[in-house]
Residue frames relative to the residue before (quaternion, step in Angstrom):
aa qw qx qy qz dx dy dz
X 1.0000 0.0000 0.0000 0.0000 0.00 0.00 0.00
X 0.0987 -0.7699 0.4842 0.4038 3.80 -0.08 0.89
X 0.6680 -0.3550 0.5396 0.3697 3.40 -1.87 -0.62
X 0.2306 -0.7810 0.5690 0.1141 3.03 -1.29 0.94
X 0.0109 -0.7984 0.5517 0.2410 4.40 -0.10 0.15
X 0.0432 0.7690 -0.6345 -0.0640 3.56 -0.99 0.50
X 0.8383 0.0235 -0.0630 0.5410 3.83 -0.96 0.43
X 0.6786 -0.4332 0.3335 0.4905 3.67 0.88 0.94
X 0.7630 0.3141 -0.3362 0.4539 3.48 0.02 0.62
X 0.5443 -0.6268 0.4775 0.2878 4.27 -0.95 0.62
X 0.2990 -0.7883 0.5323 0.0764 3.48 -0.28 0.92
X 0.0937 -0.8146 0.4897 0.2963 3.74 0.09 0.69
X 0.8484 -0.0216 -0.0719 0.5240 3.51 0.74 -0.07
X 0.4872 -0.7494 0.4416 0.0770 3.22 -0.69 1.56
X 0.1630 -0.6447 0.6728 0.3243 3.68 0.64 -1.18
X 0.8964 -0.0165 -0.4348 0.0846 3.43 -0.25 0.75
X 0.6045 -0.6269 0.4337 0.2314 3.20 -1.41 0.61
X 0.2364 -0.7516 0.5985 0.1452 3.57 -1.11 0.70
X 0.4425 -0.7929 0.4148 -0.0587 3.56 -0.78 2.02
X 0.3659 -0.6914 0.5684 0.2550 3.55 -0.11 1.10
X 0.4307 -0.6292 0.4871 0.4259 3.39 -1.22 0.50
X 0.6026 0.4308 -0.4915 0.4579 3.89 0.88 -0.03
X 0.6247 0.6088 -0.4343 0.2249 3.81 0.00 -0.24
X 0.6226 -0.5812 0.3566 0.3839 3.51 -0.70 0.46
X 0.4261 -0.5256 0.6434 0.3581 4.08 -0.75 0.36
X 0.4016 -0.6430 0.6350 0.1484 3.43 -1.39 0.62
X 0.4907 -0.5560 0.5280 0.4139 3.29 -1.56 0.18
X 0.7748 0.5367 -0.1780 0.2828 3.49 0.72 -1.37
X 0.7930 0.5191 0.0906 0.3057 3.44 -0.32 -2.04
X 0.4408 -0.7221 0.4288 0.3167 3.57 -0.91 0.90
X 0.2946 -0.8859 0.3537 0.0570 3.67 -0.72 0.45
X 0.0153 0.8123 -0.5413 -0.2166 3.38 0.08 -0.45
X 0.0473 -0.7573 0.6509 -0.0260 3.69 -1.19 1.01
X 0.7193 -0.4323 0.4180 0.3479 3.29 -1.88 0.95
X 0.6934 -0.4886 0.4757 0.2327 3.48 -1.39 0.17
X 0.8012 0.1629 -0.2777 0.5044 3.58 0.82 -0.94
X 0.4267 0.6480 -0.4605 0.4312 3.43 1.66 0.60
X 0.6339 0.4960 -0.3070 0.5079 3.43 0.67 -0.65
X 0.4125 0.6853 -0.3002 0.5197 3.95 1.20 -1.07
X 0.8156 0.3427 -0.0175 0.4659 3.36 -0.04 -1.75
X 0.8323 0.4867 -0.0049 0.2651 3.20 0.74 -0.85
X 0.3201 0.8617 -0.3531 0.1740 2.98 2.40 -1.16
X 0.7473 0.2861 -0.3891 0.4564 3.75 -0.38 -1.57
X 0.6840 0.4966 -0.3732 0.3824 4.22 -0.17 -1.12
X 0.6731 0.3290 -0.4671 0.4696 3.68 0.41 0.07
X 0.6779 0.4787 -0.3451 0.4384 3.50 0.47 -1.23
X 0.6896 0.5006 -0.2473 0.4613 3.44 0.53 -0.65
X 0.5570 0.5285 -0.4505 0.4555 4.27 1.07 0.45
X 0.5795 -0.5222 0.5505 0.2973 3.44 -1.26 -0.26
X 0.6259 0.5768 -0.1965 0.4869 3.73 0.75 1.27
X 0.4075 -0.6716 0.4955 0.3707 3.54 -0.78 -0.08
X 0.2521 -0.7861 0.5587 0.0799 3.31 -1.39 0.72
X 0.2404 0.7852 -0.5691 0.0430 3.81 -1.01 0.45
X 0.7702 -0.5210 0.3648 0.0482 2.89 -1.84 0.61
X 0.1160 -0.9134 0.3900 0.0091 3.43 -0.36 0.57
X 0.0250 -0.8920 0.4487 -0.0484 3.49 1.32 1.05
X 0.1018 -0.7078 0.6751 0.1812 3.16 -1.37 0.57
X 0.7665 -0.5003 0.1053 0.3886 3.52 -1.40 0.68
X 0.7734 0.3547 -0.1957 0.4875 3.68 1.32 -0.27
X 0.2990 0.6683 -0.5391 0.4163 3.32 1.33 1.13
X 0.5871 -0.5920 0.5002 0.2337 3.55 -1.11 0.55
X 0.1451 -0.7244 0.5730 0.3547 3.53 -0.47 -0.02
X 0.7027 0.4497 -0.4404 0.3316 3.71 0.64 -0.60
X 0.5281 0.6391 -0.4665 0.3081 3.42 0.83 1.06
X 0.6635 0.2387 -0.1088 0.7007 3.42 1.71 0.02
X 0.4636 0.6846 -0.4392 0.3514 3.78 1.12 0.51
X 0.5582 0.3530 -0.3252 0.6768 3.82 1.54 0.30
X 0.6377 0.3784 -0.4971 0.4505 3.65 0.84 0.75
X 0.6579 0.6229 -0.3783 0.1899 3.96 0.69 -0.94
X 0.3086 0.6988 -0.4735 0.4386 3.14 1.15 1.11
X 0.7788 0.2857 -0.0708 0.5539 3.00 0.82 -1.28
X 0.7774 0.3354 -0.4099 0.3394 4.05 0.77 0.37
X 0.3593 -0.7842 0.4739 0.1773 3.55 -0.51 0.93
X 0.8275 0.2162 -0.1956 0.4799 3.33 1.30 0.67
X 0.2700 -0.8803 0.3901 0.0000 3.29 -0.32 1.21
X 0.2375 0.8538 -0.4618 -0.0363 3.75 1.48 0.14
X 0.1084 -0.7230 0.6823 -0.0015 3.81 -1.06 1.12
X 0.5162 -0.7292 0.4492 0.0074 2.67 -0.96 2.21
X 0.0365 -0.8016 0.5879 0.1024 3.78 -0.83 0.75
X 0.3049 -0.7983 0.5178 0.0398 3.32 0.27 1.26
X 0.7491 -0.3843 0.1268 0.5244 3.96 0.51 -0.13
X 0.8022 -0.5293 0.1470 0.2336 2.98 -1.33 0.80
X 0.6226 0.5184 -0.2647 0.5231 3.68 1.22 -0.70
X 0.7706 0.3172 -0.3379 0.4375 3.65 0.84 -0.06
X 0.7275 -0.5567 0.3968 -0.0583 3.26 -1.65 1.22
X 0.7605 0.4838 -0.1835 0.3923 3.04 0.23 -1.47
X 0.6012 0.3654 -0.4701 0.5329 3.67 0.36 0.07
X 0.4203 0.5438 -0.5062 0.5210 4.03 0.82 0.37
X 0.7998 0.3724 -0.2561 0.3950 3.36 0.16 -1.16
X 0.5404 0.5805 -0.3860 0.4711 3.31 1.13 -0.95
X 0.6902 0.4643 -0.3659 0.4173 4.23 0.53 -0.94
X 0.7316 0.5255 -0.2179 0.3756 3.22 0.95 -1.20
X 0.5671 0.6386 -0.2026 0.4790 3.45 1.72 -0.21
X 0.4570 0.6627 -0.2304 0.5467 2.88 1.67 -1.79
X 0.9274 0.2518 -0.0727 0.2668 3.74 -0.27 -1.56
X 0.6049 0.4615 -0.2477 0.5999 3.37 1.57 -0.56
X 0.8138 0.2002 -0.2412 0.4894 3.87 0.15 -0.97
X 0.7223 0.5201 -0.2031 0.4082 3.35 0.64 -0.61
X 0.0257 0.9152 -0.3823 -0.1252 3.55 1.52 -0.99
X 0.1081 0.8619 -0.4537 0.1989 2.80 1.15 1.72
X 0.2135 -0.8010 0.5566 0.0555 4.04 -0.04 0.86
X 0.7393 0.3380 -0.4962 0.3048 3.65 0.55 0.19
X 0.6301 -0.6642 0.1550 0.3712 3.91 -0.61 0.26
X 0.4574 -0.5949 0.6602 0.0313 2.98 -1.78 1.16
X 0.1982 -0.7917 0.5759 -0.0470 2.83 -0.81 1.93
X 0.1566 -0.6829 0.6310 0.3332 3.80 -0.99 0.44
X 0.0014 -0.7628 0.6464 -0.0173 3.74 -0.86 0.96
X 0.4613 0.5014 -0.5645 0.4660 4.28 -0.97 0.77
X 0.7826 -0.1633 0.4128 0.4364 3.07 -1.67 -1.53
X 0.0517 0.8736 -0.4721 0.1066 3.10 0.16 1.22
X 0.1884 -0.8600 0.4627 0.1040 3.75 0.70 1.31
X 0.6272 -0.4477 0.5826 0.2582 3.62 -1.27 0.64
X 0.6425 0.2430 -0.3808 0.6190 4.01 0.28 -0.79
X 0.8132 0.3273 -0.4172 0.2399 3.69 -0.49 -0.30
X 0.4165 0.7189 -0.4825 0.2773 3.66 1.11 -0.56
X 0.7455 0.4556 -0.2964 0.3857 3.81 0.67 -0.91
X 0.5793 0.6253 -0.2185 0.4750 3.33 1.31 -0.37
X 0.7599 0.3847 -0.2415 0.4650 3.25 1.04 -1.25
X 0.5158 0.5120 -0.4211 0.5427 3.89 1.32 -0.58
X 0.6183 0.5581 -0.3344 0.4410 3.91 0.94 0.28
X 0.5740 0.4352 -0.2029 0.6633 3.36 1.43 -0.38
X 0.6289 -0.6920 0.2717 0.2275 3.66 1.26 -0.15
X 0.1717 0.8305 -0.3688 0.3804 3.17 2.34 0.81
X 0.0597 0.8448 -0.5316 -0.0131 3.66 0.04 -0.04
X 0.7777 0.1347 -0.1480 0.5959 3.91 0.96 0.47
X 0.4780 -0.7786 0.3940 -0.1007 3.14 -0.80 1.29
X 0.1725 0.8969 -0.4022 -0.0629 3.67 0.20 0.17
X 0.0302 0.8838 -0.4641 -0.0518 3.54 0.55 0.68
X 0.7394 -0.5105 0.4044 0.1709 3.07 -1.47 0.74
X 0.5693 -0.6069 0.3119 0.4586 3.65 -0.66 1.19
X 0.6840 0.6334 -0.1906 0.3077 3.60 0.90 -1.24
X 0.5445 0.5638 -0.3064 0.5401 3.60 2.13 -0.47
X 0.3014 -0.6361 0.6798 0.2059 3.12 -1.52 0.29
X 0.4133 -0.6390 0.6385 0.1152 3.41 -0.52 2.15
X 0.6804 0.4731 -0.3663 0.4231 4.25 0.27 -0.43
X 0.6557 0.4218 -0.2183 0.5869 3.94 1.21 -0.46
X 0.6637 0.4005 -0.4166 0.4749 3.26 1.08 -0.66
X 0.8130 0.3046 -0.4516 0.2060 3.63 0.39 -0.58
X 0.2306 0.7513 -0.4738 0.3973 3.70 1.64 0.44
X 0.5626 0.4306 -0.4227 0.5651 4.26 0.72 -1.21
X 0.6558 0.4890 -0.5011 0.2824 4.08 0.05 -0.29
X 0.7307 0.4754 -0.1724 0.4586 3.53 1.21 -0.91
X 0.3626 0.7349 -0.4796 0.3137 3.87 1.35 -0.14
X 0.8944 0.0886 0.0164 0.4381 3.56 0.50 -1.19
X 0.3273 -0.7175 0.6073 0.0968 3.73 -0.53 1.88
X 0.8995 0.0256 -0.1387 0.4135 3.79 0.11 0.10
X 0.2720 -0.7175 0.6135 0.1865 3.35 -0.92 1.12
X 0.3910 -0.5676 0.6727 0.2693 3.70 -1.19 0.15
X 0.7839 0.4011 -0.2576 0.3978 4.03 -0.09 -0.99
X 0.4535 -0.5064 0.6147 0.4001 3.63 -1.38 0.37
X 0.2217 0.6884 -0.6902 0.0249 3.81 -1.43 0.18
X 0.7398 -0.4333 0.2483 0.4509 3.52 -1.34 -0.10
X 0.7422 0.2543 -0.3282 0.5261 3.64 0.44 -0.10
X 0.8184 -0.1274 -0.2561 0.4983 3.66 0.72 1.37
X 0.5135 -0.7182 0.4521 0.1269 2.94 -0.90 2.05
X 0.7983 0.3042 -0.2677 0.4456 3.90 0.47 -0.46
X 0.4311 -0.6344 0.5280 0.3647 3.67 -0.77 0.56
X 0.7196 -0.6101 0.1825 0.2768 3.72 -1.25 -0.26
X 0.3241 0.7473 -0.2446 0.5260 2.87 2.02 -0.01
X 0.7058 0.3033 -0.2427 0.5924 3.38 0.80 -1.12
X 0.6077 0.3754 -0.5022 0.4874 4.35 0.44 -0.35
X 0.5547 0.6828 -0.4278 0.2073 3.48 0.08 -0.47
X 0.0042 -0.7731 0.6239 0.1141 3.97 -0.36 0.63
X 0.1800 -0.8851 0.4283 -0.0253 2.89 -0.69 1.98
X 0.1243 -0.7723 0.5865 0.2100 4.24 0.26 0.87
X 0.6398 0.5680 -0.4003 0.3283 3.29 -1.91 -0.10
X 0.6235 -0.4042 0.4289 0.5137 3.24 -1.69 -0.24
X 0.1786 -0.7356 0.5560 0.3434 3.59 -1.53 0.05
């Protein structure tokens, strides 16, 4: 069962479950489903007794589900292996152009070195694999006390927090 982290701390049970695109839709419970399941599927999910979300991988469009993120309370962006990106851009899109506010799960190969990086792009829940320590992973959050760059979890680079005295 992997580990889930949310607001700095290991969630022992989330409530939701992630739906094969063959498996039946429950009556109950919060889910998460493939893109072209959700596509195919749109009125029968919204229409259960539960929460519903989205399962993008790194080359899924967002303007294909960007007149739904009102209605999904979960946004999980697959990282499929380590050399690829795009599910960065996809958060950082998610929170800046889109000003989506409900949560954005990282869910794949989620690596300890990247976990601090991606809650920068504006990830805010974590799913790690059964094989991760969820105790090492939440240690990558404390490595680095000051960022230099503007990103989604701080609008001003450091230049601009800085209270500078003196001549300039």
């Amino acid at each position: 069962m992997p580990s889930v982290i949310r607001d700095d701390r290991i969630v022992p049970d989330d409530g939701w479950a992630h739906l094969a695109d063959d498996a039946p839709v429950p009556l109950q419970g919060d889910v998460i489903v493939s893109l072209p399941r959700w596509q195919k599927e749109r009125q029968a999910l919204t229409g259960r007794n539960g929460g519903i979300g989205v399962r993008l991988a790194g080359g899924d469009s967002i303007d294909t589900i960007k007149d739904d993120l009102a209605r999904l309370g979960v946004i999980a962006l697959e990282f499929g292996q380590f050399k690829d990106g795009r599910s960065y851009s996809l958060a950082r899109l998610l929170r800046e152009r889109y000003k989506y506010k409900g949560e954005l799960r990282a869910v794949g190969d989620v690596l300890r070195d990247q976990i601090f990086f991606m809650r920068r792009c504006g990830i805010d829940t974590f799913e790690l694999r059964a094989d991760r320590s969820a105790d090492d992973a939440l240690a990558a959050f404390r490595e680095f006390s000051v960022t230099y760059q503007a990103a989604a979890d701080q609008k001003q680079p450091l230049y601009r927090r800085v209270h500078r005295t003196g001549p300039q």
